[in-house]
C-alpha positions in Angstrom: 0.0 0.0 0.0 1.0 3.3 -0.7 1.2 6.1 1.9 1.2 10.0 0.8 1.6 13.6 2.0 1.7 16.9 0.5 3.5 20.1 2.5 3.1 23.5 1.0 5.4 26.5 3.6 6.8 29.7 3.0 10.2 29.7 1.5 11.6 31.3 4.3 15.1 30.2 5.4 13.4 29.6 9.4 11.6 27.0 7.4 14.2 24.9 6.7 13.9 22.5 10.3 10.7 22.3 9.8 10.5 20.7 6.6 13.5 17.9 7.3 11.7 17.1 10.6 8.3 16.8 8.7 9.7 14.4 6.1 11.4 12.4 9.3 7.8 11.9 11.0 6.6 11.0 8.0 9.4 8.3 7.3 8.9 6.6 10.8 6.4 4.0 9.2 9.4 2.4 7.6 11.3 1.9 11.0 14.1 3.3 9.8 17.3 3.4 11.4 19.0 6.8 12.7 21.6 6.8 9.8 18.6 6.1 7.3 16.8 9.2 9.1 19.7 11.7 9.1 20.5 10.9 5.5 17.3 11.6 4.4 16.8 14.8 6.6 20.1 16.1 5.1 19.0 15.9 2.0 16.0 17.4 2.7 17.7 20.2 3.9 20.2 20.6 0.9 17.2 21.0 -1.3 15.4 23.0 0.3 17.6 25.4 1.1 18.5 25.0 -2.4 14.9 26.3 -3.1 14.9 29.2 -0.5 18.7 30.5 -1.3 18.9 29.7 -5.7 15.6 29.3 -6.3 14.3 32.7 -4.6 17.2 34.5 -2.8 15.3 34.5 0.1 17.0 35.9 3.8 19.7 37.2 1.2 19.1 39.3 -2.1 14.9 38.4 -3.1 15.5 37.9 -7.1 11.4 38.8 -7.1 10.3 41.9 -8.3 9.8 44.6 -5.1 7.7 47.1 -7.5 5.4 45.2 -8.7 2.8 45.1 -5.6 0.2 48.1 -4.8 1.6 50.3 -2.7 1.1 49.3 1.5 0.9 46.1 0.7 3.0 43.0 1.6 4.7 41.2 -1.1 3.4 37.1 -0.9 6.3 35.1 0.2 7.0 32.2 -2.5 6.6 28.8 -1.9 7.7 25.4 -1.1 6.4 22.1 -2.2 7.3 19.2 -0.6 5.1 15.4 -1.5 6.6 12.3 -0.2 5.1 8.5 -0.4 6.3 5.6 1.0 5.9 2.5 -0.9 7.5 -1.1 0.2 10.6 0.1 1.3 10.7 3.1 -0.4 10.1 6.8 0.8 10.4 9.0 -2.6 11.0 12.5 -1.8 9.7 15.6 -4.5 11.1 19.1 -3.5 9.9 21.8 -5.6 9.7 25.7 -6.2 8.6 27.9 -8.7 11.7 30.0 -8.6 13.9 31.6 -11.1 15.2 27.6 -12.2 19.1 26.4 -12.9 20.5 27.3 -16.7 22.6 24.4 -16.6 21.6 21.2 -14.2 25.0 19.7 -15.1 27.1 22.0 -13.8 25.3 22.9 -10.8 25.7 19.6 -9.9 29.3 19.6 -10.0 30.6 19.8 -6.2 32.0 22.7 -5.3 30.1 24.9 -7.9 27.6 27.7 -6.6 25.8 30.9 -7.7 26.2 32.3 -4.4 30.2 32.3 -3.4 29.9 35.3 -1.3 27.4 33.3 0.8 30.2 31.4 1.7 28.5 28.4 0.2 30.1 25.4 -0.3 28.9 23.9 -3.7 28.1 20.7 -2.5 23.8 20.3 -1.4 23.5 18.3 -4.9 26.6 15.9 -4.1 25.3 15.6 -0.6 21.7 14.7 -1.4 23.4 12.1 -4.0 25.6 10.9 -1.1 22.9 10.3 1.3 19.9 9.2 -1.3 20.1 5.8 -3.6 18.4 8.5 -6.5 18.2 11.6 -7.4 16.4 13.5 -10.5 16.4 17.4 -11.0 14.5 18.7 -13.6 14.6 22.6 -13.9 13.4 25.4 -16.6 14.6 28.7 -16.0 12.1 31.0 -14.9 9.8 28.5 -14.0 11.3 26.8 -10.9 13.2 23.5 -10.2 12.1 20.2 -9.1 14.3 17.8 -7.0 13.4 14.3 -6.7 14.9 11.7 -4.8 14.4 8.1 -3.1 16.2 6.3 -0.3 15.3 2.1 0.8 15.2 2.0 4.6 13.9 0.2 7.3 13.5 -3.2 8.5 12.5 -5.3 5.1 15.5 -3.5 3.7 17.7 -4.4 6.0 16.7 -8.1 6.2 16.8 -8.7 3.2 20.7 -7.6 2.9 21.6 -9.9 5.7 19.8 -13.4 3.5 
């Protein structure tokens, strides 16, 4: 039987916890083990800061138009979409946002590469989400947002089945 759930939150960098420790609860019908949960919640986090920092500029310099809303009114903040299901032993994880997208998915893939080096960011949330995932898709179009997709094999039917 597959199991579902759909998260929708403010790309907001404050977000960020919330959404690995979300996808954790959620993974807990597969009685993972605590390595199975932290690599899963770090990947989480890679992508979505990914979504927040690249895909908006959120916290940092917002890539969205400022002027565009009626004056004394508050800009919407953009969001986050986060679905996961859990089939077998499978949890598959789909991290989008409808940000400003990647020109070149290869090379932003590469570790060490980043739009924002004076951000002090390392390069390396796409290398550490394939590290810490068994898969991992990205599908982007710029100016139209990015999609990260990824699936992990945990818990106990995983696990015995290695040790036949």
């Amino acid at each position: 039987m597959k199991k579902e759930m759909k998260l929708e939150f403010d790309a907001l960098p404050e977000n960020e916890g919330f959404a690995r420790v979300t996808v954790a609860a959620f993974l807990t019908s597969l009685n993972p083990t605590l390595e199975e949960v932290e690599d899963v919640k770090t990947a989480v986090s890679e992508a979505v800061t990914n979504c927040i920092i690249h895909g908006y500029g959120f916290g940092y310099e917002p890539v969205m138009d400022q002027d565009k809303e009626p004056e004394g009114e508050e800009k919407p903040v953009p969001k986050v979409y986060i679905t996961c299901a859990i089939e077998n032993d499978t949890v598959s994880i789909e991290i989008k946002d409808k940000g400003i997208g990647i020109e070149n998915i290869k090379q932003a893939m590469e570790p060490l590469f980043t739009t924002k080096p004076e951000l002090e960011r390392s390069g390396m949330g796409f290398a550490f989400m394939e590290a810490f995932m068994d898969k991992l898709f990205v599908e982007s179009n710029p100016g139209k947002g990015t999609t990260v997709r990824m699936e992990k094999k945990c818990g106990h039917s995983f696990r015995k089945a290695d040790e036949e």
